[in-house]
N, C-alpha and C positions, 0 to 999 in steps of 0.2 A: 889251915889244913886243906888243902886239894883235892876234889874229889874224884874218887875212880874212874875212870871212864868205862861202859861195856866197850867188847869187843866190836859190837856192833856201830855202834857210838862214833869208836876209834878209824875204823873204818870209813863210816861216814863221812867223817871230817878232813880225812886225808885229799891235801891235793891231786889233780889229776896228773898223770906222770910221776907220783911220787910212790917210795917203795916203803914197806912195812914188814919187818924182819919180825919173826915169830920163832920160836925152839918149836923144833921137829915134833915133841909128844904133845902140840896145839894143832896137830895139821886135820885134825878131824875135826876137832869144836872149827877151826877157822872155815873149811871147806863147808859145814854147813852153814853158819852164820852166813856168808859169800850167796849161796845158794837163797838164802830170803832175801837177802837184798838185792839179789837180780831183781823179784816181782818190784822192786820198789823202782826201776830202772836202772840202778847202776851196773858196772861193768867190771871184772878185772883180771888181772893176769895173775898165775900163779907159778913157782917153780919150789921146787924140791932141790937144795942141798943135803941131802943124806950124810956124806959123809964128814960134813960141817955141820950137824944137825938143826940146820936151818928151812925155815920154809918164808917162802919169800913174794909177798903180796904186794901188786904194782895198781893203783886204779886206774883204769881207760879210761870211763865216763861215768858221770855226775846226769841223773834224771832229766831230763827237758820238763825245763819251769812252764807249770800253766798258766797262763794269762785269763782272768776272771774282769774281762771287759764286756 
């Protein structure tokens, strides 16, 4: 059995350039989850299909790895 992923998680994991389709009545949980994970450095683009009721999350960028040398 597979375990769930959070949203947050899913996010995470998403290629950069890659899109992540969500129903329209997620656009608030996703918009803030997006919003924590700015502080963590990442990046991404959003767009609103309304009358597809889709919301449609694209990631930019992936955190700049620190080096502990």
């Amino acid at each position: 059995m597979e375990e769930k992923k959070t949203m947050s998680q899913l996010l995470r994991d998403l290629p950069v350039s890659e899109a992540k389709v969500f129903p329209i009545h997620k656009r608030t949980s996703v918009v803030n989850t997006i919003q924590r994970l700015k502080f963590e450095g990442y990046k991404f683009s959003t767009e609103t299909f309304a009358g597809l009721g889709r919301y449609v999350v694209v990631k930019m960028v992936n955190p700049k790895k620190k080096n502990h040398e």
